[in-house]
C-alpha positions as CSV (number, residue, x, y, z in Angstrom):
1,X,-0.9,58.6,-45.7
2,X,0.5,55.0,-45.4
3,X,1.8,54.5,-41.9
4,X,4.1,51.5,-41.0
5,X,3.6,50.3,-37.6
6,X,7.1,49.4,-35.9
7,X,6.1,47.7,-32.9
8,X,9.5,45.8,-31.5
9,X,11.0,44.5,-29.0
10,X,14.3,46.5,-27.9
11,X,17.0,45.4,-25.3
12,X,17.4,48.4,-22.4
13,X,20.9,49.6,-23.0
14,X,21.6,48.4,-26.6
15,X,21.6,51.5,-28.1
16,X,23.6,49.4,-31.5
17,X,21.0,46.9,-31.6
18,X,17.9,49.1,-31.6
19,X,19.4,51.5,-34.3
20,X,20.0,47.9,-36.1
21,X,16.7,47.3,-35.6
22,X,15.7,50.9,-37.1
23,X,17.7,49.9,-40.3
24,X,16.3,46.5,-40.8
25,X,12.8,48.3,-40.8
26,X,13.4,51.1,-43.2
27,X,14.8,48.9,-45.4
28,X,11.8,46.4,-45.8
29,X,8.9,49.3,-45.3
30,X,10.5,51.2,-48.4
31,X,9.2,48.4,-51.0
32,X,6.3,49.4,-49.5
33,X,6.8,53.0,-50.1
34,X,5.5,54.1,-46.6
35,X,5.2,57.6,-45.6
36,X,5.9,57.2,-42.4
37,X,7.0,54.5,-40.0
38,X,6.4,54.9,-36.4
39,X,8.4,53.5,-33.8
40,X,7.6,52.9,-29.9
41,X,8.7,55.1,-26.7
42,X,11.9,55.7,-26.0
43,X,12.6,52.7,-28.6
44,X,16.0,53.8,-29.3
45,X,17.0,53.0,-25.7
46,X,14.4,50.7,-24.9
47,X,12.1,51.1,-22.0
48,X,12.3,51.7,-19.1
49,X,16.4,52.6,-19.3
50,X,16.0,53.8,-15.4
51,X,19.5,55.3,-14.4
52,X,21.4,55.0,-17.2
53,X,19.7,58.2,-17.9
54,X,22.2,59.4,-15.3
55,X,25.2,59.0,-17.3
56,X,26.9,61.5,-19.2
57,X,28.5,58.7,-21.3
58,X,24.9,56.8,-22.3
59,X,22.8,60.1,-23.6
60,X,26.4,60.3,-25.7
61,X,26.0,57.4,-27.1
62,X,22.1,58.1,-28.0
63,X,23.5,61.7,-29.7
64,X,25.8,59.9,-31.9
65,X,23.0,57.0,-32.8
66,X,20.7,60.2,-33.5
67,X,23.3,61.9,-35.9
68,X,24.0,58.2,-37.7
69,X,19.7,58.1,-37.9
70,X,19.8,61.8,-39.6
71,X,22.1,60.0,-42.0
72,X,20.5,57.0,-42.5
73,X,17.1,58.8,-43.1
74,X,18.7,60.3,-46.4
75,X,18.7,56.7,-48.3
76,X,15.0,56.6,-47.8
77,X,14.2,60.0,-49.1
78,X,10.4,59.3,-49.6
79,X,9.5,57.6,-45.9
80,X,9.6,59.6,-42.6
81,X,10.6,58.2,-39.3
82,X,9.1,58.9,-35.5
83,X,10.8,57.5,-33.2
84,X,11.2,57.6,-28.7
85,X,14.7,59.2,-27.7
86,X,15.7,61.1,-24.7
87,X,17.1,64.3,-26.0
88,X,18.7,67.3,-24.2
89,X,16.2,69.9,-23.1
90,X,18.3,72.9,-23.9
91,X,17.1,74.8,-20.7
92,X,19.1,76.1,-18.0
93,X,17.0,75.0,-15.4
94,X,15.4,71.5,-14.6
95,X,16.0,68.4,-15.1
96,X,18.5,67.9,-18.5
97,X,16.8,65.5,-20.5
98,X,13.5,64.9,-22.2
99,X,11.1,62.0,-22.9
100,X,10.9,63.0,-27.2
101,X,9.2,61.9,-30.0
102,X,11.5,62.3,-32.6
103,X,10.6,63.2,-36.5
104,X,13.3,62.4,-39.0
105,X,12.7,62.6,-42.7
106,X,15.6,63.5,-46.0
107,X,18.7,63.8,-43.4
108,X,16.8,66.1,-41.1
109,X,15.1,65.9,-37.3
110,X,12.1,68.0,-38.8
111,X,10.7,68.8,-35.1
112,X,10.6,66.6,-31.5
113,X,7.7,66.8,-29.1
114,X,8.7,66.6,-25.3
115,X,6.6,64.4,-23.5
116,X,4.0,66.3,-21.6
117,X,2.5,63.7,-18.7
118,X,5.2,61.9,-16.9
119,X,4.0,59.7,-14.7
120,X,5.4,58.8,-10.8
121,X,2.8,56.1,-10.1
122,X,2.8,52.5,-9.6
123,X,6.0,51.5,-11.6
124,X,6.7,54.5,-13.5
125,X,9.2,57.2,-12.7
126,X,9.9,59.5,-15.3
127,X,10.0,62.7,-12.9
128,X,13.2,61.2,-11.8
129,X,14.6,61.9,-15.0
130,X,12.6,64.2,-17.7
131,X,11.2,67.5,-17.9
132,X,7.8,67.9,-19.1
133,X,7.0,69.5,-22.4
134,X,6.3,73.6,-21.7
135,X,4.3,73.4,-24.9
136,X,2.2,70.5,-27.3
137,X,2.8,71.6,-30.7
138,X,1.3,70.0,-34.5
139,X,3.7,69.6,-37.4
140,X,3.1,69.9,-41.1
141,X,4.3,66.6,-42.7
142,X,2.8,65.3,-46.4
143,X,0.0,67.2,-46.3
144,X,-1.3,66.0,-43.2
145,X,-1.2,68.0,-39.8
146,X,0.9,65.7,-37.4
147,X,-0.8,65.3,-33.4
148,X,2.7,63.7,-32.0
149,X,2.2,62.0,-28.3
150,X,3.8,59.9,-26.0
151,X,2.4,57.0,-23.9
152,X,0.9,58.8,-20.5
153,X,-0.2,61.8,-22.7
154,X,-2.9,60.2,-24.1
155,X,-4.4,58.4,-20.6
156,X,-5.5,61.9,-19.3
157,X,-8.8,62.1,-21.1
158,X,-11.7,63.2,-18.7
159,X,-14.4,61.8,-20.9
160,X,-12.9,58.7,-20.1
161,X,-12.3,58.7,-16.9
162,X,-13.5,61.8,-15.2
163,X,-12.8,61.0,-11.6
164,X,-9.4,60.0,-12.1
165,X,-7.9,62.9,-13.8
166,X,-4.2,63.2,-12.5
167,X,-2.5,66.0,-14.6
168,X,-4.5,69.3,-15.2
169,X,-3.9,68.8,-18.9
170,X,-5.2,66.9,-22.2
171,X,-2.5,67.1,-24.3
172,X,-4.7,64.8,-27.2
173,X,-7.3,67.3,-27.1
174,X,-4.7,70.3,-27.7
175,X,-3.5,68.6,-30.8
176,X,-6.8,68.4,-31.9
177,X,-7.6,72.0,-31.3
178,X,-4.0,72.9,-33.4
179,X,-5.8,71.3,-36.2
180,X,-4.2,67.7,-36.0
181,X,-5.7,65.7,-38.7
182,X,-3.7,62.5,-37.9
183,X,-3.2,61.4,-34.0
184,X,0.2,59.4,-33.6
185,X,0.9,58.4,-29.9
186,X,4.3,56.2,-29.2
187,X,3.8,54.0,-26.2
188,X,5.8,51.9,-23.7
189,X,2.7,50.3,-22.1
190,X,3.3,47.4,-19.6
191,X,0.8,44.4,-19.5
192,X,-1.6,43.6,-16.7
193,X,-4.2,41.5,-17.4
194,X,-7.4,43.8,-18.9
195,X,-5.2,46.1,-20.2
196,X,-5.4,45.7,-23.6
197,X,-9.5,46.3,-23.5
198,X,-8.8,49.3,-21.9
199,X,-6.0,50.2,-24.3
200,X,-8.4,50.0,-26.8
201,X,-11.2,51.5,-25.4
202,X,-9.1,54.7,-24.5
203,X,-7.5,55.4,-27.9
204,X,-11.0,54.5,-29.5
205,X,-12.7,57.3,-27.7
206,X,-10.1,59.6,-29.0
207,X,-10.5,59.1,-32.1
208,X,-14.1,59.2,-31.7
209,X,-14.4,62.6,-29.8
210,X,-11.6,64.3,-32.0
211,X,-13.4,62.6,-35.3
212,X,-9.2,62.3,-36.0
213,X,-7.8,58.9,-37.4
214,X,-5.2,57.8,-34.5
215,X,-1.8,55.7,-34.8
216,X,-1.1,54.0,-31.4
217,X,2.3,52.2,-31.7
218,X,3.4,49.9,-28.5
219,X,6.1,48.0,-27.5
220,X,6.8,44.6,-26.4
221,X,9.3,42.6,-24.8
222,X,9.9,41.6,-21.4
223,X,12.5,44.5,-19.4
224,X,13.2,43.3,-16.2
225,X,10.2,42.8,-14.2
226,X,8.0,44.5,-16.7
227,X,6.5,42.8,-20.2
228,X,5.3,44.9,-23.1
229,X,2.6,43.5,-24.7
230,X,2.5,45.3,-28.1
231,X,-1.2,45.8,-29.1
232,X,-1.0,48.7,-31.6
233,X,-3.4,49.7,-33.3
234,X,-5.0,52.2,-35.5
235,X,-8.5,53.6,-35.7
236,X,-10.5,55.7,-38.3
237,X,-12.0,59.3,-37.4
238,X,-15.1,57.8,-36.3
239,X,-13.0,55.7,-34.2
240,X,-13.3,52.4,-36.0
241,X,-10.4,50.2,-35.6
242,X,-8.7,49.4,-39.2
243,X,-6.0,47.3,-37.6
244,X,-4.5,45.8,-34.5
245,X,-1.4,44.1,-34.4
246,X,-1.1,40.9,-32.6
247,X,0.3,40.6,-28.8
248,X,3.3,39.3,-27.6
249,X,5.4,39.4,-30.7
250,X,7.2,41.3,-33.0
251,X,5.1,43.4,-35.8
252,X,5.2,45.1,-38.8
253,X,2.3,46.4,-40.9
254,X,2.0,49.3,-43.0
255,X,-1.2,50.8,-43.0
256,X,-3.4,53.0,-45.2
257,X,-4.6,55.7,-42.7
258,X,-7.1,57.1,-45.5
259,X,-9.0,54.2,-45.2
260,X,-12.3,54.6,-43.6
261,X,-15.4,53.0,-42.5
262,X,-13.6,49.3,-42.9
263,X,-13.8,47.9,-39.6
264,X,-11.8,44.7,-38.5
265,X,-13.2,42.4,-35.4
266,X,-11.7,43.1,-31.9
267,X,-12.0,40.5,-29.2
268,X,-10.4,41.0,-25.6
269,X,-7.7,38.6,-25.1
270,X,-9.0,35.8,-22.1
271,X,-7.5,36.2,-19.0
272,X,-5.3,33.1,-18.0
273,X,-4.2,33.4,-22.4
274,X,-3.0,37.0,-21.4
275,X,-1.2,35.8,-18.8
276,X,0.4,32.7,-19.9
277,X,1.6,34.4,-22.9
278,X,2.8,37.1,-20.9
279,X,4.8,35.0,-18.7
280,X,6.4,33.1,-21.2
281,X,7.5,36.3,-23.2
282,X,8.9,37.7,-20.0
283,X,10.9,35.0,-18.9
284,X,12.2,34.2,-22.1
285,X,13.3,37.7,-22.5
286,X,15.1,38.2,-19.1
287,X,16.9,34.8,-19.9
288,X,18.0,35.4,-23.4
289,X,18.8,39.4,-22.3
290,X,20.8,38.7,-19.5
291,X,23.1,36.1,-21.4
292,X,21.6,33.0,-19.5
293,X,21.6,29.8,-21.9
294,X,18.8,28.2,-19.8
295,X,17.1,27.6,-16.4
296,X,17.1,24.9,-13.9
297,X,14.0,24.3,-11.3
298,X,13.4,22.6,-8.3
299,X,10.6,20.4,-8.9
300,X,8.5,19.5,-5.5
301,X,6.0,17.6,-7.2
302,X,4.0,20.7,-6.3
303,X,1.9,22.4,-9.0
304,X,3.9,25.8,-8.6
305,X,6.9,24.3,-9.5
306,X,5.2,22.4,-12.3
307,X,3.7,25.4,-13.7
308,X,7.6,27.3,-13.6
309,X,8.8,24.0,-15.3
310,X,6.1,24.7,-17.9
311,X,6.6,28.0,-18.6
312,X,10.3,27.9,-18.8
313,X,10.2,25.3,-21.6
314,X,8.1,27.3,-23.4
315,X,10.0,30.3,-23.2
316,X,13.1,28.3,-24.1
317,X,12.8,24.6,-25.2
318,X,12.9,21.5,-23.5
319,X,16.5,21.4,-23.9
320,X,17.4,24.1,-22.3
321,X,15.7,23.3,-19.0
322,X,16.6,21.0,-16.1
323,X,14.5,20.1,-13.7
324,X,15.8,18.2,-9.9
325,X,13.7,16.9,-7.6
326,X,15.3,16.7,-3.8
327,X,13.3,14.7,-1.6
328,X,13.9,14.5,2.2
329,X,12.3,12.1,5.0
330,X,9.3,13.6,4.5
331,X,8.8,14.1,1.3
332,X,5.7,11.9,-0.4
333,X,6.3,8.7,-2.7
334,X,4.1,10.9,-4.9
335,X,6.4,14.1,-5.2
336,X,9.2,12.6,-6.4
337,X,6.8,10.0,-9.3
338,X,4.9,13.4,-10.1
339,X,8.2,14.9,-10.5
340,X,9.3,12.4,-12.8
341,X,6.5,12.2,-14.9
342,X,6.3,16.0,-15.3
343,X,9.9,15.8,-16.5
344,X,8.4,13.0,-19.1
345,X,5.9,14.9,-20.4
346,X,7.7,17.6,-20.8
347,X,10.8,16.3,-22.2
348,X,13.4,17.8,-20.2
349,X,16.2,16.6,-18.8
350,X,15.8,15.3,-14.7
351,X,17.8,15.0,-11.4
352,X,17.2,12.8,-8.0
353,X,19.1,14.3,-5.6
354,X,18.5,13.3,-1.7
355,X,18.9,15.3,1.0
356,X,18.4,13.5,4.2
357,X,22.2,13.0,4.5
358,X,22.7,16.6,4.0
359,X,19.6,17.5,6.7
360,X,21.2,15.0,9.0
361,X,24.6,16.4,9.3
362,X,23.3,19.6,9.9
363,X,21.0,18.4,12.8
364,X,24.1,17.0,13.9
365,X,25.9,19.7,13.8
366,X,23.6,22.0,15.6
367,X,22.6,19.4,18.2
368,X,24.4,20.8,21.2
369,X,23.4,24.2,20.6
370,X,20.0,23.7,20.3
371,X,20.1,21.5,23.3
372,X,16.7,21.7,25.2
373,X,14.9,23.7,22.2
374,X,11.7,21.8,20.6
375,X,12.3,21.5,16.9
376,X,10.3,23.9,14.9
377,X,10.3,26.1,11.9
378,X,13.9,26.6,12.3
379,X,14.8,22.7,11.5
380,X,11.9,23.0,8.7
381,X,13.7,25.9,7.0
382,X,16.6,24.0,7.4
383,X,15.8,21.9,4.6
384,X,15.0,24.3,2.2
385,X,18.0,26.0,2.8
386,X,19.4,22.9,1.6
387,X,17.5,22.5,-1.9
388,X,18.6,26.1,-2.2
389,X,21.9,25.7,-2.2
390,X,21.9,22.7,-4.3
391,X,20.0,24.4,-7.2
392,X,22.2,27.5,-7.1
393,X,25.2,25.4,-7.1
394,X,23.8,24.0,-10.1
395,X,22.8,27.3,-11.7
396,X,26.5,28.1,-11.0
397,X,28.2,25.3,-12.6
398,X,26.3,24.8,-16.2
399,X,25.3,28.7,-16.5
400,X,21.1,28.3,-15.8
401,X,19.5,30.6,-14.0
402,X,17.6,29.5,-11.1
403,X,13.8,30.0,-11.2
404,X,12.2,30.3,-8.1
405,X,8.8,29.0,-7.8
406,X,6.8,30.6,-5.5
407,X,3.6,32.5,-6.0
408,X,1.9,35.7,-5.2
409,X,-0.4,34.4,-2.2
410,X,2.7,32.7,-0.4
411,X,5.4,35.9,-1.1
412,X,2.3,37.8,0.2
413,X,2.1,36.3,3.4
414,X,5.6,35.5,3.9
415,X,4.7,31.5,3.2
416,X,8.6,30.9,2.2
417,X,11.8,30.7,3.0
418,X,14.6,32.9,2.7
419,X,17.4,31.5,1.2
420,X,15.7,28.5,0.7
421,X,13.1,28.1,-1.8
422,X,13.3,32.1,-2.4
423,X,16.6,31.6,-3.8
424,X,16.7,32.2,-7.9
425,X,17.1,34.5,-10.3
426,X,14.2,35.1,-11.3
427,X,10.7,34.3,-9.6
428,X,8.4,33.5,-12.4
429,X,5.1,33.5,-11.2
430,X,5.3,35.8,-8.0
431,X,2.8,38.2,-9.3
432,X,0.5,35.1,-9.6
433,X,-2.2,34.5,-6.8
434,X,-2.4,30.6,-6.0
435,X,-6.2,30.1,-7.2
436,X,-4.6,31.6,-10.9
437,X,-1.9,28.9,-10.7
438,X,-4.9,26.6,-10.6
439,X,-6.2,28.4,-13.8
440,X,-2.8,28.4,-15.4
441,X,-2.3,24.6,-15.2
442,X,-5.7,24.3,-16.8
443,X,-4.7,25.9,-19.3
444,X,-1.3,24.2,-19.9
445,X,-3.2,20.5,-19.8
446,X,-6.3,22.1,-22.1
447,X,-5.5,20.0,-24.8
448,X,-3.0,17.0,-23.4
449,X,-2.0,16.5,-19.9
450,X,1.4,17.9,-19.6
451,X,1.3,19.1,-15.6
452,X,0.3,15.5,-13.8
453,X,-3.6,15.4,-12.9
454,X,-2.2,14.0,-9.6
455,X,0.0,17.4,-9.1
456,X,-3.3,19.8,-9.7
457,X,-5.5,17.4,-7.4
458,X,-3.3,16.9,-4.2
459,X,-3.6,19.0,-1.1
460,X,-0.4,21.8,-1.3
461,X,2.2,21.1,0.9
462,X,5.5,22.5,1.9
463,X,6.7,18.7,2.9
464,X,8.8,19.8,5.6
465,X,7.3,18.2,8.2
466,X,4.8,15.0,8.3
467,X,1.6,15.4,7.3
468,X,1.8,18.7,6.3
469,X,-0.3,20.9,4.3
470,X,-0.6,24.9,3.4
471,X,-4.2,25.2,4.7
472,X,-2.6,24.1,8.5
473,X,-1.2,27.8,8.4
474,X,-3.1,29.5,5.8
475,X,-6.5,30.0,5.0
476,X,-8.0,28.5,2.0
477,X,-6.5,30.0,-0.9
478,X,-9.6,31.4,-2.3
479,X,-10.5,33.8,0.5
480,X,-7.0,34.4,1.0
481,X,-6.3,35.8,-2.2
482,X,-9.7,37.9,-1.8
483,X,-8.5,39.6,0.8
484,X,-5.3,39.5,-0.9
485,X,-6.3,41.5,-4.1
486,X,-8.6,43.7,-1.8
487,X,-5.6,44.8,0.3
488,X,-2.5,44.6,-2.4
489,X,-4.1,45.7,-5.7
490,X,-6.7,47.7,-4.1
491,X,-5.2,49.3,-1.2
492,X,-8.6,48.8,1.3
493,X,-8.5,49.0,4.9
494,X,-9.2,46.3,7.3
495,X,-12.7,47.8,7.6
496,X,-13.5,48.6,4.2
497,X,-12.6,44.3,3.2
498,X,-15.1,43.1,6.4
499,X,-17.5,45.2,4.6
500,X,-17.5,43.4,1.8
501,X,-18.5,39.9,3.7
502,X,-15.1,39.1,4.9
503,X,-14.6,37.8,8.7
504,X,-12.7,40.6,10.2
505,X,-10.3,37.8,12.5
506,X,-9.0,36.2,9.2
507,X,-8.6,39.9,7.6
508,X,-6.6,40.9,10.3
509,X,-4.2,37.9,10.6
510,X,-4.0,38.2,6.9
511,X,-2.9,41.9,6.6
512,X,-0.7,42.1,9.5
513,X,1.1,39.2,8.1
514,X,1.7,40.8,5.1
515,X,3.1,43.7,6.3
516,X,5.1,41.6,8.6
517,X,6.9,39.9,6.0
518,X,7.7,43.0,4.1
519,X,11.7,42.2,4.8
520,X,11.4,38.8,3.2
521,X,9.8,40.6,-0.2
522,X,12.9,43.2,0.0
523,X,15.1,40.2,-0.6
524,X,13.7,38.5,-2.9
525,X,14.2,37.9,-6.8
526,X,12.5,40.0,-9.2
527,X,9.2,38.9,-10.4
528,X,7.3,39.3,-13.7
529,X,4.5,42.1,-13.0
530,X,1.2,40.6,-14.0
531,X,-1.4,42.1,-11.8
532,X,-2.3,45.7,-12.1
533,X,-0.1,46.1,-8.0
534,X,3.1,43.7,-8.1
535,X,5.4,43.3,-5.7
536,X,8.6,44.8,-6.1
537,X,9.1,48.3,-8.1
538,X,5.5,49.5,-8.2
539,X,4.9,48.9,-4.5
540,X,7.4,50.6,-2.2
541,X,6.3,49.7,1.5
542,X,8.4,50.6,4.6
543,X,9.8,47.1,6.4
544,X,10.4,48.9,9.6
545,X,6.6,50.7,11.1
546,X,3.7,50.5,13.3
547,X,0.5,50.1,11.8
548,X,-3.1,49.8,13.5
549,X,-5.8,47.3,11.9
């Protein structure tokens, strides 16, 4: 059977656009004369749609795009299609909808499996609005026996991971007990770096146990805080891969699944390469899908703003991103030249704007009440309150959206400043630890210095006071984001981290002032989910509570 992989990138919502989509691709895999073309998850909605499952209207709307693919399908009488809908259940009890895999073939929707796993976990929350399947059936399609799965119902495999086990069901292994002689699972993955090897690794030992050739079809795109990073593939019945499409963009093979014993070379994508890619395709996406026509960024002279600066311009051209520098009394002769020549490098358009005028007036204005009160964080803040309202008034007058700059180890510990430099849009690289923003400029200069050496080399600083630097209130970003990644991604105690060689005093300060700063995280701008625990969606912590450490 020829199979053509459909692995696209679909807007959330666009229900139009992704049947346009569905077009364009049977039109070009005909020439081909594929039997079958296989489209992601919930593709016809794009993934994750979240509420608008709620309304009556939207599942509508995905009925009458059904009807109009039952249609559709009869111009291509000689190529089936599978593709992710939700679809009314048609029980009485329940939830109403279902997470289906849809097969459509000569004006006909020959049979839909239900999802059988839906995950609650991490950022996933399907129970919200799916039933599970009551039953995991095979279909009969060109002389091959059809396996049909979604996403989640093919992680459940206890040879994989047999402590781990979540559901008390395989669906895989009870289409290959039906007699499945072709595995097809449509996925809506999201990336975190390593995912991909054990992507691979999991179908692969499907297809090895089963001795069943398996089509794994994934999307990409960046939805809101989450980025797709395609990855499909397709593997013999001894579980050889005869193709994997490329990450991060847009594909369309059609593949010979009677192929066997040719084997193709698979090489785990490098970390920081994962995750610049990643970063770019999600904030290029959330720009271009929300309407915005380019970003603006407030560059410290800091490497976290660099990086941002970086990244947007890859995501969007140079042309479409303007950088401002706003330097105060404090501020170094060097942020504002390392501002500038960043700018240079990369080509985009640059702003001085001073603030000590603005920070002035305010001290001025505040003088009397804050008679007989030492100055302290309050008059620091003060001036990033300052730069954040100057960027979003920008942001408001030319249409950009405001990227904010901060990382993961600073949100983490609260290291920012609400409504100051935590105002934005969008914050790029929150799901970034500091010592990876180190990485990540490494990688941006790897072949010409585009992020000043000077930037990458200097001592971090907040500049809102004299002489000061990040490691005056933090501890050194290596062994903070240790403990960091032990406590966030991880989830161990205090205990369990000063077992592993950590001083218990700096574990404690660290943890409690994460938790602390849980009310600053609740307000802040989404953030592209990198890491395998994010803040934001896949971590839901309460602000107000009593913990012991």
């Amino acid at each position: 059977m020829k199979v053509t992989i459909a692995q696209l990138n679909p807007v959330v919502g666009d229900i139009a656009g992704n049947l346009g989509k569905v077009k364009t691709v049977l039109a070009q895999c005909s020439t081909e004369k594929a039997d079958l073309v296989v489209f992601p998850e919930l593709f016809l909605v794009g993934y994750p749609p979240k509420d608008l499952l709620e309304r009556s209207w939207f599942i509508q709307k995905v009925d009458q795009a059904m009807n109009t693919l039952v249609q559709i399908s009869l111009e291509y009488p000689e190529t089936g299609l599978v593709i992710g809908a939700p679809l009314p259940t048609g029980r009485d009890t329940g939830k109403s909808l279902a997470n289906c895999a849809v097969l459509i073939y000569q004006g006909e929707i020959l049979f839909a499996q239900q999802k059988s796993l839906l995950p609650t976990y991490d950022v996933f929350d399907e129970a919200r609005y799916f039933e599970p399947a009551i039953e995991t059936q095979v279909i009969q399609f060109k002389g091959e026996t059809l396996g049909i799965s979604i996403c989640e119902d093919a992680w459940n495999d206890p040879d994989f991971w047999p402590q781990q086990l979540l559901y008390d069901e395989d669906p895989i292994r009870k289409l290959a007990d039906q007699g499945a002689t072709l595995l097809i699972n449509i996925s809506a993955s999201p990336f975190h770096f390593g995912k991909d090897e054990l992507r691979y690794n999991l179908i692969r030992n499907h297809a090895r146990k089963h001795k069943i050739p398996f089509v794994f079809v994934n999307q990409i795109g960046g939805n809101d805080d989450l980025i797709f990073d395609g990855g499909s593939m397709c593997f013999d019945g001894e579980g050889n891969p005869i193709f994997v499409a490329p990450f991060f963009k847009e594909h369309l093979q059609t593949v010979d699944m009677s192929i066997s014993g040719a084997t193709i070379p698979y090489r785990p994508f490098e970390k920081i390469d994962a995750v610049y890619q990643a970063l770019v395709l999600g904030l290029g996406d959330y720009l271009r899908k929300c309407g915005f026509k380019g970003a603006v960024v407030g560059l410290s002279g800091g490497i976290d703003s660099a990086l941002t600066a970086t990244l947007a311009v890859a995501a969007m051209g140079k042309e479409n991103v303007l950088g401002i520098t706003m330097p105060s009394q404090f501020s170094s002769g060097g942020s504002v030249a390392d501002s500038k020549q960043l700018a240079e490098n990369l080509g985009i358009p640059f702003e001085i704007i001073a603030i000590a005028p603005i920070y002035q007036a305010y001290l001025q204005s505040l003088t009397q009440h804050f008679e007989g009160k030492e100055a302290d964080t309050t008059e620091e803040n003060i001036q990033a309150r300052i730069r954040g309202n100057i960027l979003m008034a920008f942001s408001n007058k030319f249409g950009y959206l405001l990227l904010s700059t901060g990382n993961k180890s600073e949100l983490a510990v609260g290291y920012c400043t609400l409504y100051g430099d935590m105002s934005g849009g969008l914050s790029t690289i929150s799901d970034v630890p500091k010592t990876m923003v180190y990485e990540l400029a490494e990688y941006v200069n790897r072949q010409k210095e585009i992020i000043p050496k000077n930037t990458i080399q200097k001592a971090p600083s907040a500049e809102l006071r004299p002489d000061q630097t990040d490691q005056d209130t933090l501890p050194p970003y290596p062994v903070l984001d240790k403990i960091l990644a032990y406590y966030i991604e991880e989830g161990y105690s205090v205990d369990e981290i000063v077992e592993l060689g950590m001083e218990r005093e700096t574990v404690q300060w660290v943890v409690r002032t994460v938790d602390r700063n849980e009310y600053k995280r609740k307000q802040a701008a989404p953030g592209l989910k990198v890491t395998s625990k994010a803040f934001g969606v896949g971590r839901r912590m309460p602000v107000a509570k009593k913990l012991e450490y």
